[in-house]
N, CA, C and O atoms as a CHARMM CRD file, in Angstrom:
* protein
*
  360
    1    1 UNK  N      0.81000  -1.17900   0.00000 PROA 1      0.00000
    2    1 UNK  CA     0.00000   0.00000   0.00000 PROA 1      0.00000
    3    1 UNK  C      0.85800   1.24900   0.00000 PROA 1      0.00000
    4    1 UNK  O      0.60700   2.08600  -0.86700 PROA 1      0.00000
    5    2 UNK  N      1.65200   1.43800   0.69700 PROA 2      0.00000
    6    2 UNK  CA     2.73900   2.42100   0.93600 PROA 2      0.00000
    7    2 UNK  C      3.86500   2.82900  -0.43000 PROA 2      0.00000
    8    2 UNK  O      4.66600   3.73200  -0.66900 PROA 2      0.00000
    9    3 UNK  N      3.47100   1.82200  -0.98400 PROA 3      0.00000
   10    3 UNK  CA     4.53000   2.26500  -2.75700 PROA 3      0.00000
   11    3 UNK  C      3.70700   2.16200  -3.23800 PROA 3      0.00000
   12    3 UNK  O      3.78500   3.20900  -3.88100 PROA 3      0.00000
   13    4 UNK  N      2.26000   1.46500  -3.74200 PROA 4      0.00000
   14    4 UNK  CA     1.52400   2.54500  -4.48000 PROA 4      0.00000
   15    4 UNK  C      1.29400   3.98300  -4.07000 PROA 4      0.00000
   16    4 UNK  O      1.24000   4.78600  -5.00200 PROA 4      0.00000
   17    5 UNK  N      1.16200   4.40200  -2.96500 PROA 5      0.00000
   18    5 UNK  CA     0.88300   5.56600  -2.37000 PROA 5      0.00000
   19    5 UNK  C      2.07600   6.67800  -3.08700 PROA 5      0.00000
   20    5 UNK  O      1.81000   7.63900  -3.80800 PROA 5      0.00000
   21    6 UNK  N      3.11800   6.32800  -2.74900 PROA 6      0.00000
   22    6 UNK  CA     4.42700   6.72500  -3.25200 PROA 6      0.00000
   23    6 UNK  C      4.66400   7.14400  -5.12500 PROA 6      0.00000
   24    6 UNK  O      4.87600   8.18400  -5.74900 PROA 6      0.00000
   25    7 UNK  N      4.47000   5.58700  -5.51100 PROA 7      0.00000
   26    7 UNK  CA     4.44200   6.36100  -7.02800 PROA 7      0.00000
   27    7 UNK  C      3.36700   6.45600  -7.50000 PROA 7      0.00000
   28    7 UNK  O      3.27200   6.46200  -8.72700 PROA 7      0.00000
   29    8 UNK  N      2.31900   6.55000  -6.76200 PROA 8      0.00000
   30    8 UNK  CA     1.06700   7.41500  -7.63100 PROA 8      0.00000
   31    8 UNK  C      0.26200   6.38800  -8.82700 PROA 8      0.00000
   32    8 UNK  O     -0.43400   6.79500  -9.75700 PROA 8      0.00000
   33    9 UNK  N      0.49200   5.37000  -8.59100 PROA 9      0.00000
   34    9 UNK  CA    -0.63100   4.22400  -9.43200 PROA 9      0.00000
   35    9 UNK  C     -0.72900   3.32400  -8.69800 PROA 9      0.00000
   36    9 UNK  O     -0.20300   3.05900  -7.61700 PROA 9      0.00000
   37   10 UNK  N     -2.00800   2.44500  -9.82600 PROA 10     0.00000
   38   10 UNK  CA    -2.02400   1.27700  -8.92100 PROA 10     0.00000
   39   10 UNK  C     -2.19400   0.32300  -9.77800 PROA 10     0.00000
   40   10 UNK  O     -1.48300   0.49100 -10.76900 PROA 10     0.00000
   41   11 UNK  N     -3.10000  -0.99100  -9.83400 PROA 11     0.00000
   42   11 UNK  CA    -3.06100  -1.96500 -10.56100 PROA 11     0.00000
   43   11 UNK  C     -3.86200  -1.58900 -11.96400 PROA 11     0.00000
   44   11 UNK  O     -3.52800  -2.05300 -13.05400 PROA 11     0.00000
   45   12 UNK  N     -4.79100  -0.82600 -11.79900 PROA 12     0.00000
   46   12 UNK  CA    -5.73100  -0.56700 -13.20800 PROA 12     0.00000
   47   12 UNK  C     -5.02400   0.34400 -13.59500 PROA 12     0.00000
   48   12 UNK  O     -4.90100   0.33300 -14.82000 PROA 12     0.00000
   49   13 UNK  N     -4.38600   1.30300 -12.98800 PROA 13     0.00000
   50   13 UNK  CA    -3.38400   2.39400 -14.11300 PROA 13     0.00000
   51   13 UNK  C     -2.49100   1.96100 -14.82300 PROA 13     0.00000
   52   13 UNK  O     -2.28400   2.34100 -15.97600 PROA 13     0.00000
   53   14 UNK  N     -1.42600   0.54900 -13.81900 PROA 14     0.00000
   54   14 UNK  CA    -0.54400   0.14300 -14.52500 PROA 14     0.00000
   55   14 UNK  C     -0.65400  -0.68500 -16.03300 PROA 14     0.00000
   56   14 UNK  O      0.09600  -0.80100 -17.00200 PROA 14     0.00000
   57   15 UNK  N     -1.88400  -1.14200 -15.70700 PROA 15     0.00000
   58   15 UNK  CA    -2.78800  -2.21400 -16.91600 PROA 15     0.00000
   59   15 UNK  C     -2.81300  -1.29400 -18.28700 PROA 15     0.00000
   60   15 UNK  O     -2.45100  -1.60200 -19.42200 PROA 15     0.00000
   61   16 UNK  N     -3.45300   0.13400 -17.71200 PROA 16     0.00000
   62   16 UNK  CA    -3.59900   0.61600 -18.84400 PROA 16     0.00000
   63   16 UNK  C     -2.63000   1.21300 -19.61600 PROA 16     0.00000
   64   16 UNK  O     -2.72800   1.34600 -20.83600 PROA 16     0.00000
   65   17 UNK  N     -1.66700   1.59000 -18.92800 PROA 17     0.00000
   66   17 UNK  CA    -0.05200   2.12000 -19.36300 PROA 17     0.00000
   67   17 UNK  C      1.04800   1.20700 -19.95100 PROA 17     0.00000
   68   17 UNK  O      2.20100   1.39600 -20.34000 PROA 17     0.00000
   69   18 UNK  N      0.08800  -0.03900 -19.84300 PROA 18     0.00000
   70   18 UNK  CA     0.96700  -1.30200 -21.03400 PROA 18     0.00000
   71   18 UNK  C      1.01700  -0.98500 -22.31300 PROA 18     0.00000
   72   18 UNK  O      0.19600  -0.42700 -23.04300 PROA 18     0.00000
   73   19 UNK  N      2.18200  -1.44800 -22.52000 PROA 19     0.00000
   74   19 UNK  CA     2.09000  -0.68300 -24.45800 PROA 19     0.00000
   75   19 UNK  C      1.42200  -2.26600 -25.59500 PROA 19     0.00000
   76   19 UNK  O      1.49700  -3.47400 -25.37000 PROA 19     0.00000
   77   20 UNK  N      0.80000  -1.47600 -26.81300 PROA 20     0.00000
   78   20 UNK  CA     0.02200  -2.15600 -27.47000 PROA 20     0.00000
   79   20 UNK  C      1.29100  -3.31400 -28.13700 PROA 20     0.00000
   80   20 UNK  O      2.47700  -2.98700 -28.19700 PROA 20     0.00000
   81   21 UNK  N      0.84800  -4.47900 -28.53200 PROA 21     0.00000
   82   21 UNK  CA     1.58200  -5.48200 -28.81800 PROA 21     0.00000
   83   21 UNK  C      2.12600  -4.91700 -30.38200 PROA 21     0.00000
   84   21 UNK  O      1.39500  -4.34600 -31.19200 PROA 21     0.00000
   85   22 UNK  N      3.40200  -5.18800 -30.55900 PROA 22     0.00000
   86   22 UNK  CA     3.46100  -4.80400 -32.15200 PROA 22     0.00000
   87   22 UNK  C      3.38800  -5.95000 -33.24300 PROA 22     0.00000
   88   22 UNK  O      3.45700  -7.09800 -32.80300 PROA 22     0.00000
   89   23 UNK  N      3.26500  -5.79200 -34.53500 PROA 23     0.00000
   90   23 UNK  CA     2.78100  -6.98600 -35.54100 PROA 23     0.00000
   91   23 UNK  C      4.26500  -7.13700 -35.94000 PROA 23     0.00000
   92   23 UNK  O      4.85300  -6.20000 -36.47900 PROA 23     0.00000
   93   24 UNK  N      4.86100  -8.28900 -35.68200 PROA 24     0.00000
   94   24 UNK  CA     6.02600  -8.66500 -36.26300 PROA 24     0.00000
   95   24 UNK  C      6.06200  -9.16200 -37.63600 PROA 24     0.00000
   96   24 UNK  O      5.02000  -9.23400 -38.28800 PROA 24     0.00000
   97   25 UNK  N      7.30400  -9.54300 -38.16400 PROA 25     0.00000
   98   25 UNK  CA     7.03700  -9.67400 -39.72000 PROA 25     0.00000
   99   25 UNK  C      6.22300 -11.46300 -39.98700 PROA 25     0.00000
  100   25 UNK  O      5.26900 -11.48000 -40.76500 PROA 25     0.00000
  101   26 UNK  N      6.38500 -11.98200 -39.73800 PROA 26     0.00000
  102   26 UNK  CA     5.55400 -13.18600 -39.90000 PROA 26     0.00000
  103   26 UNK  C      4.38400 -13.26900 -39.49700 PROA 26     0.00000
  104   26 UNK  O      3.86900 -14.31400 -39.89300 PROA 26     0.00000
  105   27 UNK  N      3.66200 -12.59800 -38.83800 PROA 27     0.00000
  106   27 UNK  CA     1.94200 -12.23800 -38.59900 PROA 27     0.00000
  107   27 UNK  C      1.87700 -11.62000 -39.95500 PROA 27     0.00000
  108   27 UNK  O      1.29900 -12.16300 -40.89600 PROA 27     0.00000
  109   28 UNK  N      2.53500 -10.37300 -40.03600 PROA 28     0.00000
  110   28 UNK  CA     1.71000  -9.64300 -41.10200 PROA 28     0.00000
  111   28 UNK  C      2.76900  -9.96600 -42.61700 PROA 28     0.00000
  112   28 UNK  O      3.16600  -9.05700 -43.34500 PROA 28     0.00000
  113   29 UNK  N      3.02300 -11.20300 -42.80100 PROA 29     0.00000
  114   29 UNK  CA     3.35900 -12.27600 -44.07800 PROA 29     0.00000
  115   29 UNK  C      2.04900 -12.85200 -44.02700 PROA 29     0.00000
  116   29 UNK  O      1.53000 -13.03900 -45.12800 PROA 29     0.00000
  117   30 UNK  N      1.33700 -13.20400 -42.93500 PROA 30     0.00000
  118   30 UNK  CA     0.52900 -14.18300 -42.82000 PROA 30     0.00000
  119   30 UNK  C     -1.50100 -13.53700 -43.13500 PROA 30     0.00000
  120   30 UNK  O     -2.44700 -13.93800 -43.81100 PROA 30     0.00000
  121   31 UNK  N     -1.31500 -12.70900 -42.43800 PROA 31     0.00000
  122   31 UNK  CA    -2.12700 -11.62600 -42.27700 PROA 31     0.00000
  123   31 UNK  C     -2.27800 -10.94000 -44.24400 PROA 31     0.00000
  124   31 UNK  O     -3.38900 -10.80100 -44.75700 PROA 31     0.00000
  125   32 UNK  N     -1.01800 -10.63300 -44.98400 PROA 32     0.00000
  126   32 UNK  CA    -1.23900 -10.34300 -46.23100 PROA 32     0.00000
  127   32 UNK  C     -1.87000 -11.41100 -46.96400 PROA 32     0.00000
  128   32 UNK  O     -2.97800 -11.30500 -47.49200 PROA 32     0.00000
  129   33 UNK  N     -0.83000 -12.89100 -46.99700 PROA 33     0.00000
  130   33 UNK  CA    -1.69600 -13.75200 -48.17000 PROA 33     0.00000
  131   33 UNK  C     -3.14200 -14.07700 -47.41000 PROA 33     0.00000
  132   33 UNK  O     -3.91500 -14.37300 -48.32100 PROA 33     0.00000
  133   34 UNK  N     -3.78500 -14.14500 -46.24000 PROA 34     0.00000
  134   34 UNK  CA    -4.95400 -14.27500 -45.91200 PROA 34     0.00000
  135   34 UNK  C     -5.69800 -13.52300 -46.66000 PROA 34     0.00000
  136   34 UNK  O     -6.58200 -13.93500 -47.41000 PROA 34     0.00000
  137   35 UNK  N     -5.34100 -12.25900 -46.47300 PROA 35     0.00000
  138   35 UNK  CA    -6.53200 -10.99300 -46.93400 PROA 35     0.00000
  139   35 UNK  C     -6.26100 -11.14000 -48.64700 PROA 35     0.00000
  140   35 UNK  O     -7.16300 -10.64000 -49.32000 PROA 35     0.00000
  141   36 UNK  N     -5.28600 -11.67700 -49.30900 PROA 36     0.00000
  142   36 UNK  CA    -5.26800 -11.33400 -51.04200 PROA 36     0.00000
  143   36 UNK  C     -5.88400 -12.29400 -51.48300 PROA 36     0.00000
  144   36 UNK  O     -6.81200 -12.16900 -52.28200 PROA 36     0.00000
  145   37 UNK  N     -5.37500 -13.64900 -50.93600 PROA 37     0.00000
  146   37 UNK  CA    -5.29600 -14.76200 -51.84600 PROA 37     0.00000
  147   37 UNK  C     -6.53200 -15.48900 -51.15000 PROA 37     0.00000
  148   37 UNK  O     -6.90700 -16.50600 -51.73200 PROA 37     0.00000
  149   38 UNK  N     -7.24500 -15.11700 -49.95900 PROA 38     0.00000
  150   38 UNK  CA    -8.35600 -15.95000 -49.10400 PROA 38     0.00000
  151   38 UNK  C     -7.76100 -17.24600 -48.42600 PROA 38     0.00000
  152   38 UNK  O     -8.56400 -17.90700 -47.76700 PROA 38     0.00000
  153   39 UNK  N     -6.71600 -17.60800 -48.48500 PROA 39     0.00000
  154   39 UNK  CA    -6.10600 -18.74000 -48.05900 PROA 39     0.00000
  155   39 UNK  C     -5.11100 -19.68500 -49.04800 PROA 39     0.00000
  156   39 UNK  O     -4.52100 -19.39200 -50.08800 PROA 39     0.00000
  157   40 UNK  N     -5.16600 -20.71700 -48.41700 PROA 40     0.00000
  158   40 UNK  CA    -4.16600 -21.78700 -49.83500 PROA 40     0.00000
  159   40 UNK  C     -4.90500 -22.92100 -50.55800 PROA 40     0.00000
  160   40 UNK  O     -4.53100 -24.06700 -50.80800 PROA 40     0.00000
  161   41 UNK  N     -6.17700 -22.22100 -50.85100 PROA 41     0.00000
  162   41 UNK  CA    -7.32900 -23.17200 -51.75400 PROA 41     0.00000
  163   41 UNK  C     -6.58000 -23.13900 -53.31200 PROA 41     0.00000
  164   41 UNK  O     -6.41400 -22.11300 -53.97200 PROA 41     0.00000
  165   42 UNK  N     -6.31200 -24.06000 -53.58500 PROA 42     0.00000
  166   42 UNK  CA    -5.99100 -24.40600 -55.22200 PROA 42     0.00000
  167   42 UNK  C     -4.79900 -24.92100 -55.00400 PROA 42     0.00000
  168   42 UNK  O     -4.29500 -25.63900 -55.86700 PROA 42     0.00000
  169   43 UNK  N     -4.17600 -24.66200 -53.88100 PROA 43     0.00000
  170   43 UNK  CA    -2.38500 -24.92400 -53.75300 PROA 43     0.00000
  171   43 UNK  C     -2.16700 -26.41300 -54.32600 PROA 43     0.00000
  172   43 UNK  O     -1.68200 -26.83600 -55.37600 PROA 43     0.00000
  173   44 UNK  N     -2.69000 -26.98200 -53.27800 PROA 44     0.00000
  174   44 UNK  CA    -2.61500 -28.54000 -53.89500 PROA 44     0.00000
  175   44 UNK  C     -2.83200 -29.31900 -55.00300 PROA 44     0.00000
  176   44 UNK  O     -2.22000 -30.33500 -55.32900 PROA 44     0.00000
  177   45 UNK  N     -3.93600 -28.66300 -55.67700 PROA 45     0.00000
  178   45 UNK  CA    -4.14100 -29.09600 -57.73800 PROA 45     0.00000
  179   45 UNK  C     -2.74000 -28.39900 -58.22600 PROA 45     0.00000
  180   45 UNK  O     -2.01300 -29.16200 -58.86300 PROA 45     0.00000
  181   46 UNK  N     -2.13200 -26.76400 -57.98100 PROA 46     0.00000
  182   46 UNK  CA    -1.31000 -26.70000 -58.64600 PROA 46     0.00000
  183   46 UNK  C     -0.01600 -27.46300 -58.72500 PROA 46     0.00000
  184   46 UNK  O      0.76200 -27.62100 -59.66700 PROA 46     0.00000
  185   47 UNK  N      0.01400 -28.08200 -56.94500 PROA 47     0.00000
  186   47 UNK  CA     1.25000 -28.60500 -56.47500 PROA 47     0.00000
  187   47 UNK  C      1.00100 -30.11800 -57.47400 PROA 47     0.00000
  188   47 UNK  O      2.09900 -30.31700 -57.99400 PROA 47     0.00000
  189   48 UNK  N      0.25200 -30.96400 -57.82200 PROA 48     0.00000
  190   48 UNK  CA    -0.43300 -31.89100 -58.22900 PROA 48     0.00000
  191   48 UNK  C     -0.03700 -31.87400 -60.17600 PROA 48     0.00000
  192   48 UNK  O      0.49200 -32.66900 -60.95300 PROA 48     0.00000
  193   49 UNK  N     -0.65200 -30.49000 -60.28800 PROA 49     0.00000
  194   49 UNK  CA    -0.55400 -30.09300 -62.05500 PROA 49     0.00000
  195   49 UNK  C      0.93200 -29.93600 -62.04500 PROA 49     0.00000
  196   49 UNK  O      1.73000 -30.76900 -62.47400 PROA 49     0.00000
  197   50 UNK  N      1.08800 -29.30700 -61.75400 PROA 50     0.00000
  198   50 UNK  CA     2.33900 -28.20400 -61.83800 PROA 50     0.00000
  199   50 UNK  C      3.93600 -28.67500 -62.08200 PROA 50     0.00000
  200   50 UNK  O      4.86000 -28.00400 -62.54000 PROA 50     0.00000
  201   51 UNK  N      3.93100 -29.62900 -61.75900 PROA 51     0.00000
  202   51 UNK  CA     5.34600 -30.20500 -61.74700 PROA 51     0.00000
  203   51 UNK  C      6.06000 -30.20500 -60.26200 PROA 51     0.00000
  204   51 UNK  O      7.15100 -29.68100 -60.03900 PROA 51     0.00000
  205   52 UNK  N      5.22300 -30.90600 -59.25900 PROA 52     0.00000
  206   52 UNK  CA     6.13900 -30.60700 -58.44500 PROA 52     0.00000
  207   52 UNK  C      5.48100 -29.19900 -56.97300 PROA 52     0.00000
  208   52 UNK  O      4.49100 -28.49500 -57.17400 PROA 52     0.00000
  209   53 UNK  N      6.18400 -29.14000 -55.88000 PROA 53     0.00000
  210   53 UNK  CA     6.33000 -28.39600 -54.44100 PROA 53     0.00000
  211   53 UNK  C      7.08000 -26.72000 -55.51000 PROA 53     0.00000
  212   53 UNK  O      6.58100 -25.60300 -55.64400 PROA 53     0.00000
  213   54 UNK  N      8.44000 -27.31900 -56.07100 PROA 54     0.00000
  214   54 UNK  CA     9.26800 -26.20800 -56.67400 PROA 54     0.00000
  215   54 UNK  C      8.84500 -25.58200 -57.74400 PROA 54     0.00000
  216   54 UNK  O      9.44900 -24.51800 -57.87900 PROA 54     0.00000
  217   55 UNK  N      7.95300 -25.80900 -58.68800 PROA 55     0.00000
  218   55 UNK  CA     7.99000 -24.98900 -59.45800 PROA 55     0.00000
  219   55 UNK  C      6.55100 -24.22700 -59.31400 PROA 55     0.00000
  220   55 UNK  O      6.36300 -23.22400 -60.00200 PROA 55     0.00000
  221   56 UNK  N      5.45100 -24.73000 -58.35600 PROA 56     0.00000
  222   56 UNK  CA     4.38100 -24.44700 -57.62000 PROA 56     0.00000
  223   56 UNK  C      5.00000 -23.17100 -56.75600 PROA 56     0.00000
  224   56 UNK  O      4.35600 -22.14000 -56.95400 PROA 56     0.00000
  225   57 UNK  N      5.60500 -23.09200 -56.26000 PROA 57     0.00000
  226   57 UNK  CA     6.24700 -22.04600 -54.98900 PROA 57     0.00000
  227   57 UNK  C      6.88500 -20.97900 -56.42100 PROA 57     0.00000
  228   57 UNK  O      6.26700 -19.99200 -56.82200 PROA 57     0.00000
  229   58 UNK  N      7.75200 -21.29200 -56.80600 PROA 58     0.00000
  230   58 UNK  CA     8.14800 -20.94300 -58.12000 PROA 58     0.00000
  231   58 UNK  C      7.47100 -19.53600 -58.38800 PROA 58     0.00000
  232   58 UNK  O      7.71500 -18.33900 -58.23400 PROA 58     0.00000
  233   59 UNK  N      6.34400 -20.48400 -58.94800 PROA 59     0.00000
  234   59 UNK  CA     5.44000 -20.02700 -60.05200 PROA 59     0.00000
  235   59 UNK  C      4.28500 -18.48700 -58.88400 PROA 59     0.00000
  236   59 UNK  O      3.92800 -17.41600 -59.37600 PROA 59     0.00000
  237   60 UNK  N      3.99800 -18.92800 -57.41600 PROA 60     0.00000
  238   60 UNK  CA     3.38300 -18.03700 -56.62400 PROA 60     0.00000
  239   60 UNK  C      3.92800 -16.95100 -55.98500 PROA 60     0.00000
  240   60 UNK  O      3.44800 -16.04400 -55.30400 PROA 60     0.00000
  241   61 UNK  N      5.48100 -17.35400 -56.49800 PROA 61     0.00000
  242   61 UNK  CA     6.40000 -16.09400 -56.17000 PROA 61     0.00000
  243   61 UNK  C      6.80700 -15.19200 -57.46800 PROA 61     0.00000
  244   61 UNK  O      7.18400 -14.02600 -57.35100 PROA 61     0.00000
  245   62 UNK  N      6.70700 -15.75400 -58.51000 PROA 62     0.00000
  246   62 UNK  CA     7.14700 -14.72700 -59.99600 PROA 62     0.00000
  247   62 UNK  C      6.07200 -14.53300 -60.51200 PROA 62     0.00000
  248   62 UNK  O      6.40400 -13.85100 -61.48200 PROA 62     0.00000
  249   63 UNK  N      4.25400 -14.71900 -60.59900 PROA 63     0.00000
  250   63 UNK  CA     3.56700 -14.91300 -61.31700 PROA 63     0.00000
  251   63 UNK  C      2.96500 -13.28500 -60.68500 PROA 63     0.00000
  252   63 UNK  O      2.38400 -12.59900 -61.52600 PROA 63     0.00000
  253   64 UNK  N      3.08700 -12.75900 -59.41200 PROA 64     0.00000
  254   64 UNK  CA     2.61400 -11.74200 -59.14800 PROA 64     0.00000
  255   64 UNK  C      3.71000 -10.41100 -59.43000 PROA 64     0.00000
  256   64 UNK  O      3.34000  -9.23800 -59.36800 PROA 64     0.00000
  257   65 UNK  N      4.66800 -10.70100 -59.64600 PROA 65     0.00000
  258   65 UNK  CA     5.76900  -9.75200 -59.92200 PROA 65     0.00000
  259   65 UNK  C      5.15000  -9.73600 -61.15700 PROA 65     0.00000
  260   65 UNK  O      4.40300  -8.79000 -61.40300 PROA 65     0.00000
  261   66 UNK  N      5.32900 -10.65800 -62.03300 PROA 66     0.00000
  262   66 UNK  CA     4.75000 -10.42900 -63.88500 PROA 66     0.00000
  263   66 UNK  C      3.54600  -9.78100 -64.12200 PROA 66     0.00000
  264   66 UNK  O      3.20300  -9.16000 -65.12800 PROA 66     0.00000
  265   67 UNK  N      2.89200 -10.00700 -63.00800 PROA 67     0.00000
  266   67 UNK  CA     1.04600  -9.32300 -63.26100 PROA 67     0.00000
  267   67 UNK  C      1.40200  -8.03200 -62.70000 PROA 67     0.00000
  268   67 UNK  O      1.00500  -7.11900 -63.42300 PROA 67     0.00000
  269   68 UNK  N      1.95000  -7.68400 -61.77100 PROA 68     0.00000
  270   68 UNK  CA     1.80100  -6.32500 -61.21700 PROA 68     0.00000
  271   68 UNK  C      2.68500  -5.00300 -61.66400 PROA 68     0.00000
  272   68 UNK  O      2.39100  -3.80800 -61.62500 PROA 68     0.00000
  273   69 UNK  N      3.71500  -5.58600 -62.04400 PROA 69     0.00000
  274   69 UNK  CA     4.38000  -4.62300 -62.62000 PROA 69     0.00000
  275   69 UNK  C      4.15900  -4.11800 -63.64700 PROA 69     0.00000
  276   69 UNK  O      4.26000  -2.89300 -63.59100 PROA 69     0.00000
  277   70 UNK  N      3.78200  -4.67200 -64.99000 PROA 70     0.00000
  278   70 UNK  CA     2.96700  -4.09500 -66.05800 PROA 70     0.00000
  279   70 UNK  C      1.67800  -3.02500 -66.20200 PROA 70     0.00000
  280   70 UNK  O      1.37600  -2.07900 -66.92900 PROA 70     0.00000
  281   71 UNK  N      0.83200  -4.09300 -64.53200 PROA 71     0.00000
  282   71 UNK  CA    -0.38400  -3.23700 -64.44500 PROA 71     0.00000
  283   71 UNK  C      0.15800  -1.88700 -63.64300 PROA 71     0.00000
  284   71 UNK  O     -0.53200  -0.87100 -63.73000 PROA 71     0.00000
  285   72 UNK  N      1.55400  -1.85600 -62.75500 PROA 72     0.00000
  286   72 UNK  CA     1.66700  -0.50100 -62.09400 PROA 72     0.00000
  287   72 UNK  C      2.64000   0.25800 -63.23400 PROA 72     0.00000
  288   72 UNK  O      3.38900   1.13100 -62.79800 PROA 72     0.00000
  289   73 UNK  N      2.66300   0.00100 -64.51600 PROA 73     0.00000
  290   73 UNK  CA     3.32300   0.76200 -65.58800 PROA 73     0.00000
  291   73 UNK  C      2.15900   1.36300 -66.10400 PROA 73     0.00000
  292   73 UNK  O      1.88500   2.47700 -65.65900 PROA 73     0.00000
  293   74 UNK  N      1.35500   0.82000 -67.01700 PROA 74     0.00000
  294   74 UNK  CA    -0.14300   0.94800 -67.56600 PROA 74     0.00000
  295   74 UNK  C     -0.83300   2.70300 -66.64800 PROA 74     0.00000
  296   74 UNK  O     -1.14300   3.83700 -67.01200 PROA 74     0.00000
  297   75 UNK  N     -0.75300   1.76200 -65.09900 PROA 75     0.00000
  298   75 UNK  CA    -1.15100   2.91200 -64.16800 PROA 75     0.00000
  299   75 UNK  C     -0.72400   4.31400 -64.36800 PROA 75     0.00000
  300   75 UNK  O     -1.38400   5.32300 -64.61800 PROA 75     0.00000
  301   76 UNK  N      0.56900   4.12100 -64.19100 PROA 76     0.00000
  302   76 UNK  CA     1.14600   5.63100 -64.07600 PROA 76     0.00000
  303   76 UNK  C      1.40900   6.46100 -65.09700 PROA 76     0.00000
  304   76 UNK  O      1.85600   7.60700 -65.13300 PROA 76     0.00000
  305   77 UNK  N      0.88000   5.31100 -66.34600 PROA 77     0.00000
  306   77 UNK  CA     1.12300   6.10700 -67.72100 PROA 77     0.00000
  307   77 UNK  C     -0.04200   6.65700 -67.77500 PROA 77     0.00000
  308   77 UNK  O      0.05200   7.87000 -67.95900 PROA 77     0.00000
  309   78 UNK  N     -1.81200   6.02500 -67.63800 PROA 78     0.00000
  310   78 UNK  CA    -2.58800   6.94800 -67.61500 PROA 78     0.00000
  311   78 UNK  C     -2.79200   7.51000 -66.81400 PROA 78     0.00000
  312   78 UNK  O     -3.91200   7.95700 -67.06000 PROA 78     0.00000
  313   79 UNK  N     -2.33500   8.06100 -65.41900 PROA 79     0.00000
  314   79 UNK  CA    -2.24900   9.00600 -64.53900 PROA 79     0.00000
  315   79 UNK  C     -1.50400  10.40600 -64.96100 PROA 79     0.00000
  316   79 UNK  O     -1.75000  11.48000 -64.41100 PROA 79     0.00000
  317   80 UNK  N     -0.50000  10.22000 -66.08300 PROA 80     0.00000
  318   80 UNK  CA    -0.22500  11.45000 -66.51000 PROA 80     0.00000
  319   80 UNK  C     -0.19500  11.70200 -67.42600 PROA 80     0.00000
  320   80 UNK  O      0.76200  12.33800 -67.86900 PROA 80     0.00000
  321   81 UNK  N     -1.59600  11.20000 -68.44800 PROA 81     0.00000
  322   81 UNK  CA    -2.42200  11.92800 -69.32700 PROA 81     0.00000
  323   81 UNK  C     -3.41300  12.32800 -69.01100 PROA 81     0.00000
  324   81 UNK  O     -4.03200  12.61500 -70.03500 PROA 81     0.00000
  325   82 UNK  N     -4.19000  12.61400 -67.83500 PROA 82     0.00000
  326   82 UNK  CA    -5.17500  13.33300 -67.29700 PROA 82     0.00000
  327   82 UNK  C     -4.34300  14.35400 -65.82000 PROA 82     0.00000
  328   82 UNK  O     -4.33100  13.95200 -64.65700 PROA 82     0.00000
  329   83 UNK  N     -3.79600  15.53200 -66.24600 PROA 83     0.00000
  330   83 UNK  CA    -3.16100  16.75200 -65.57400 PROA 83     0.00000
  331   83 UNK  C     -4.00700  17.25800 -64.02800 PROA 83     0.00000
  332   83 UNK  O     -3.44400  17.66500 -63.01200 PROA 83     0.00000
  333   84 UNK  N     -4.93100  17.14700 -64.16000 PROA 84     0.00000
  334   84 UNK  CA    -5.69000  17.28600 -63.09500 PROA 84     0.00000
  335   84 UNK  C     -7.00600  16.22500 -62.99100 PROA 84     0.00000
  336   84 UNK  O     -7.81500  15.64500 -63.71500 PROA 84     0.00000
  337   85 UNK  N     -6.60400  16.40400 -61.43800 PROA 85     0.00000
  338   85 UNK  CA    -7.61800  15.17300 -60.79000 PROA 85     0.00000
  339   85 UNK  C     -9.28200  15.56600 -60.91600 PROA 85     0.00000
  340   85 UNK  O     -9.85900  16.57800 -60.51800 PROA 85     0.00000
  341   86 UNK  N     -9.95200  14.07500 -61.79700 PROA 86     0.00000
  342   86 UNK  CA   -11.14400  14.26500 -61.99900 PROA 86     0.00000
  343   86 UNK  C    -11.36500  14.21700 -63.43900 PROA 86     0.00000
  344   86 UNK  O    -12.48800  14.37400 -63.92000 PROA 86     0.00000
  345   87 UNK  N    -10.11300  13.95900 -64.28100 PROA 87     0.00000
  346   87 UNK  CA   -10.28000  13.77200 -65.78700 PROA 87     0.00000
  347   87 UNK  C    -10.94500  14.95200 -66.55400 PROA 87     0.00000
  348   87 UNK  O    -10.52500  16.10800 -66.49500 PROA 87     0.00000
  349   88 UNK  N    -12.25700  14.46200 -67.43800 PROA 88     0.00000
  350   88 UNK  CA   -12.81900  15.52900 -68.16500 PROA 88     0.00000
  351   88 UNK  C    -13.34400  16.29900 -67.45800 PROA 88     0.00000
  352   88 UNK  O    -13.59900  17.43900 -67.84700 PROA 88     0.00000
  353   89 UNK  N    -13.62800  15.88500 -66.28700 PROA 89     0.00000
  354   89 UNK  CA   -14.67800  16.74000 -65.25900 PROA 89     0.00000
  355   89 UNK  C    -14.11000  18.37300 -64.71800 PROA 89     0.00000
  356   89 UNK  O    -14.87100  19.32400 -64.53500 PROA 89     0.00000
  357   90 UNK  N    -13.07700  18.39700 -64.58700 PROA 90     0.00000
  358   90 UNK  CA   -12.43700  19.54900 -64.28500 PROA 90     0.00000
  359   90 UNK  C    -12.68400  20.75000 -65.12500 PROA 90     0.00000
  360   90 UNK  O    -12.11400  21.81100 -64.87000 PROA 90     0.00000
């Protein structure tokens, strides 16, 4: 009683003065393909089709580099043929 008294808290202050947990990198690895891909539904036909564990892993690691980079070229090319935001509308 006498050192809470002293430093001025007590058990519910200290509770609340805990700091929030942080997301380390393997939650939010885990946390991304959840939210893109909905889970690892198809994994196994591709692992099955595909030739193989390696060229399945392969193929889910280069197949989004090939799709996205084109589409974030495409992007930024028509982003600066319309000068101001809102297109014809401006």
């Amino acid at each position: 009683m006498g050192e809470e008294e002293l430093n001025g808290t007590s058990n519910a202050q200290e509770a609340t003065m805990k700091e929030n947990p942080k997301l380390t990198l393997l939650p939010l690895i885990a946390l991304i393909f959840y939210e893109v891909s909905g889970g690892p539904f198809g994994v196994e036909d591709s692992v099955k089709a595909g030739g193989g564990p390696l060229l399945s892993l392969l193929g889910f690691l280069i197949f989004p580099l090939l799709w996205s980079v084109p589409e974030a070229l495409v992007t930024a090319e028509l982003t600066t043929s319309y000068p101001k935001n809102g297109g014809y509308v401006l």
